[in-house]
C-alpha positions in Angstrom: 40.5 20.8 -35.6 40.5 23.5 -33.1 37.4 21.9 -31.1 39.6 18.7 -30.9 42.1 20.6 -29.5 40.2 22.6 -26.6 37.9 19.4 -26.2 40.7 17.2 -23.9 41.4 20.9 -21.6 38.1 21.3 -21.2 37.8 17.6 -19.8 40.5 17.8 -17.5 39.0 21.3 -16.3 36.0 19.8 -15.0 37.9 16.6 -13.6 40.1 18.3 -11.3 37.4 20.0 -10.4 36.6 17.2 -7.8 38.5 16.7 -4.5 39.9 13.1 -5.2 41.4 14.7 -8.6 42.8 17.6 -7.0 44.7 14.7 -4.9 45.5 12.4 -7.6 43.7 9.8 -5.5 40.7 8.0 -6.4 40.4 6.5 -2.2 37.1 7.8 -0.8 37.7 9.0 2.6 35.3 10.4 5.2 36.4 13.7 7.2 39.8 13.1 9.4 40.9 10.6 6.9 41.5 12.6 3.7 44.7 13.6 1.7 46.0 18.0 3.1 45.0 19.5 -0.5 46.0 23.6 -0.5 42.2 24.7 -0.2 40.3 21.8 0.5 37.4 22.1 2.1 34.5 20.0 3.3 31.9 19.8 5.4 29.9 16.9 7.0 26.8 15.2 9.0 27.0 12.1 11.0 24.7 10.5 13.1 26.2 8.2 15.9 23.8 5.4 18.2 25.2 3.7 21.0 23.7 2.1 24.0 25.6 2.0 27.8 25.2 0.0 30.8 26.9 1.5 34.1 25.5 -0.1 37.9 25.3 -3.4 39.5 22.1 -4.6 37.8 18.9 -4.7 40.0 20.8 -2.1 42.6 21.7 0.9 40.9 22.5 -0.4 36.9 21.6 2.9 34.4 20.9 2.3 30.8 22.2 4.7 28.5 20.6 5.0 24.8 22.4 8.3 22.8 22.0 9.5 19.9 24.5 12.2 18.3 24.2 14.1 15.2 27.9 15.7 14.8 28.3 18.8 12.2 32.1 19.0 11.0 33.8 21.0 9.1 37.6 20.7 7.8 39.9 23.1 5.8 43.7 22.4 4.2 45.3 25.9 4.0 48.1 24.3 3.1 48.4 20.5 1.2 50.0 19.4 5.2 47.7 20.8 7.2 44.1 20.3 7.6 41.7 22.1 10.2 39.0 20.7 12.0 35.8 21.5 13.9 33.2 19.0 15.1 29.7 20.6 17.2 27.5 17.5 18.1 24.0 17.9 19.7 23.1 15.1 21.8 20.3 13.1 22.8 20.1 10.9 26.0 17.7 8.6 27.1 18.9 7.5 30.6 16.7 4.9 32.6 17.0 4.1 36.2 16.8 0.5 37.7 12.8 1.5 38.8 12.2 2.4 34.9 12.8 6.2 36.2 13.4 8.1 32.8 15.4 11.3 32.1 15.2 12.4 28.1 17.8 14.9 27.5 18.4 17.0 24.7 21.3 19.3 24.7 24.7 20.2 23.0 27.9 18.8 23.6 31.1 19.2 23.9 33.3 21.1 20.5 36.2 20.0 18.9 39.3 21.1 17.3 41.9 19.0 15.6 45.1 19.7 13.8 45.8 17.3 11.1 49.8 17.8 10.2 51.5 15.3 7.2 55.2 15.3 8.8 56.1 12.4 5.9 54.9 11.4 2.5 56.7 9.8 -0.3 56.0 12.5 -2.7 54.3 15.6 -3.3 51.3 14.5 -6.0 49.2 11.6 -4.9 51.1 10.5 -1.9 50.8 6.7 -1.6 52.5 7.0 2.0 51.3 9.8 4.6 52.5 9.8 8.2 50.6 12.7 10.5 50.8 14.4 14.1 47.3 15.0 15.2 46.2 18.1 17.7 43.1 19.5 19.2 41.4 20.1 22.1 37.7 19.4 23.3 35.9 22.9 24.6 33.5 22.5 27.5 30.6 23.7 25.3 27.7 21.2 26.3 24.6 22.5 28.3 25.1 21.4 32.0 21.6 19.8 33.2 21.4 20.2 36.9 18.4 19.0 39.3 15.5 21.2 41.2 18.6 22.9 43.4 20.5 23.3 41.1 22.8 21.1 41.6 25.3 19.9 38.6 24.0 15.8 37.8 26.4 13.6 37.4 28.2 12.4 33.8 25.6 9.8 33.0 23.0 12.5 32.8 25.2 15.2 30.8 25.7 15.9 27.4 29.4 16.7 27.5 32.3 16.2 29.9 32.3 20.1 30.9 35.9 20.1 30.7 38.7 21.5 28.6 40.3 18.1 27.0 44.0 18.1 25.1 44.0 15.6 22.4 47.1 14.1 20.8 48.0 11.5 18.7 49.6 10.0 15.6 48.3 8.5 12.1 49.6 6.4 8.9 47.4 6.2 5.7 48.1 4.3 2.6 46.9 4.4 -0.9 47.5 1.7 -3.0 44.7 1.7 -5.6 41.8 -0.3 -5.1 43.1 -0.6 -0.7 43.5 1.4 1.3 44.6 1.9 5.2 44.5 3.9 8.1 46.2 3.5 11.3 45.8 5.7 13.9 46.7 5.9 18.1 44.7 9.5 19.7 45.0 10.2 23.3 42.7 12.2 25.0 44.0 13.7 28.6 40.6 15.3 30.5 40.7 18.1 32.9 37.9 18.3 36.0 34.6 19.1 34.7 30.8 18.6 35.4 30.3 17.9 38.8 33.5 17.6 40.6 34.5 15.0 38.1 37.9 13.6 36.9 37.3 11.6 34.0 40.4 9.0 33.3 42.8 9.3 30.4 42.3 7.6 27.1 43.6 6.1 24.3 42.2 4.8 21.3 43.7 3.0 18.6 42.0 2.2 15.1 43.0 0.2 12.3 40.7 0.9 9.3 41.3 -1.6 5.8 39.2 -0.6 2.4 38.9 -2.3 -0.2 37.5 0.3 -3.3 36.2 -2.0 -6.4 34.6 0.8 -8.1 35.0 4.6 -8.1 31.7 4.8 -6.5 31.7 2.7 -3.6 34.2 1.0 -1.2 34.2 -1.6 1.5 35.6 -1.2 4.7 36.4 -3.4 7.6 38.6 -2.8 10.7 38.8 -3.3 14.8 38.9 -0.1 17.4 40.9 -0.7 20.6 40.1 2.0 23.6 41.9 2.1 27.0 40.5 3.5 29.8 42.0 4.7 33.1 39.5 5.6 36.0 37.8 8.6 36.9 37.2 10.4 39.8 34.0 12.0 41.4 35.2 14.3 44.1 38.4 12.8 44.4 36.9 8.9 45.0 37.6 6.8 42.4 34.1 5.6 40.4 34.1 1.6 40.6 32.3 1.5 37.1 35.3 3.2 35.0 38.3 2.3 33.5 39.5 -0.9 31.4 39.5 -1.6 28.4 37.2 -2.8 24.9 37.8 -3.6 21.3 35.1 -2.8 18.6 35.1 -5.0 15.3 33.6 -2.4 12.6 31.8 -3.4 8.8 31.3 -0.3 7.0 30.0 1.1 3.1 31.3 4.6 1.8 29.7 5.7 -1.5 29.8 8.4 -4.4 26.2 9.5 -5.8 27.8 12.5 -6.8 31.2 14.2 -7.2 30.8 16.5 -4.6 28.9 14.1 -1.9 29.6 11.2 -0.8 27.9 8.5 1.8 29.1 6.4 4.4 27.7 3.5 6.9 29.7 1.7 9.7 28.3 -0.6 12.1 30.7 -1.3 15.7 30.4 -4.8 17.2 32.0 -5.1 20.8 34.4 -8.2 21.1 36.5 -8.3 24.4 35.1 -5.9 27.2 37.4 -5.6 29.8 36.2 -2.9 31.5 36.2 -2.4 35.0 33.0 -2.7 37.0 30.0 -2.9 36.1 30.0 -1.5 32.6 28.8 -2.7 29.3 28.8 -0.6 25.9 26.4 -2.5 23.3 26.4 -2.5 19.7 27.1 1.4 17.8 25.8 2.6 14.2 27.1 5.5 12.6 26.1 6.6 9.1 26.4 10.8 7.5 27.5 12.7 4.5 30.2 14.1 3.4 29.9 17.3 0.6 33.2 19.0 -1.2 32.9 22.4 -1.5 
């Protein structure tokens, strides 16, 4: 009688000891996306591919393929507030309209974000959360300069080499098996890397999941960023500014408790961006673990 009695506490003990329990939410949600939990804390790898076209082709037209592997880490001191830092180390393969190559290998640029819930429509697995987002982005990447030493321009940098505010606003719901997030970030660059004056931007997302099973989920959503131009010494740079909307298919699993798994695969749709620019087809997969 007395082990049927402990036997349920004991359960329960070692279900809240996940992070969806302590939340009362069964949603699977990468870093930036979960439920403020007093003490939460996780930590995460993502790896991020993306290939760039910048130049009138045959004339001056670079080719950009980069690869980023992004380390994050995110704390909840409080169940409204959640800390984040991201420090990616990038790899750029840049090749020049003569098939001139430079393969760069450097880190980029930190950053922080504040995560506040300023409504939710209650305390104890929130189906409602509306959030204020913070941060800035620290001018931490290696500058690669040539034989003078001379700063090289953006293309051929891993990080912006300025000090960036970020601010922005988000809505997640949870209505087990959906789930959605809606969010509009805008990021407002200072001069950095070689006299240069990258243009404001804002990004919008809208992120739908659809969670059949405790142990995997199916996402599908569009990405919408608008550009304003930048600035090299104070003259505006032809191939910047616009605008382009990303159709994304993603996969976020559970193989265990404390890790999870995710895939998402970024189609472009309507490019609109000034110039001559083109962004191609972007993959990003990582891991999430709970501590």
């Amino acid at each position: 009688m007395l082990a049927a009695l402990l036997l349920p506490a004991g359960i329960a003990a070692d279900a809240y000891a996940c992070g969806t329990c302590s939340v009362g939410d069964p949603t699977l949600t990468i870093v930036g996306f979960e439920q403020p939990q007093a003490n939460r804390f996780r930590t995460s790898a993502t790896v991020r591919h993306r290939n760039d076209r910048l130049g009138e082709p045959g004339v001056d037209e670079l080719s950009l393929s980069e690869q980023r592997m992004e380390l994050a880490g995110a704390y909840s001191p409080i169940d409204r507030l959640t800390i984040s830092l991201m420090m990616p180390l990038v790899h750029r393969l840049v090749t020049a309209v003569n098939l001139a190559e430079a393969d760069i290998w450097a880190p980029g640029d930190m950053e922080m974000r504040l995560r506040g819930v300023v409504w939710r429509d209650r305390k104890f697995a929130p189906r409602h959360l509306v959030s204020l987002i913070g941060g800035l982005e620290f001018p931490t990447g290696a500058v690669e300069t040539d034989a003078e030493g001379v700063a090289l321009p953006l293309e051929f940098q891993a990080g912006t080499g300025s000090w960036d505010p970020i601010a922005g606003l988000s809505y997640t719901m949870f209505l087990d098996p959906w789930s959605v997030y809606v969010s509009s970030v805008g990021i407002f660059p200072t001069k950095g890397t070689a006299d240069t004056l990258t243009g404001i931007s804002v990004r919008q997302t809208v992120l739908s999941q659809f969670q059949p099973w405790r142990f995997l989920g199916f996402q599908a959503g569009m990405e919408f960023r608008i550009d304003r131009p930048g600035y090299i010494g104070g003259v505006r740079d032809p191939d910047t500014g616009g605008h382009i909307t990303y159709g994304t298919l993603g996969l976020i699993g559970l193989p265990h408790e404390k890790v999870l798994v995710h895939a998402t695969a970024a189609l472009p749709l309507i490019q609109r961006l000034d110039g001559n620019h083109r962004e191609g087809f972007a993959i990003t997969a990582g891991l999430v673990y709970e501590i």
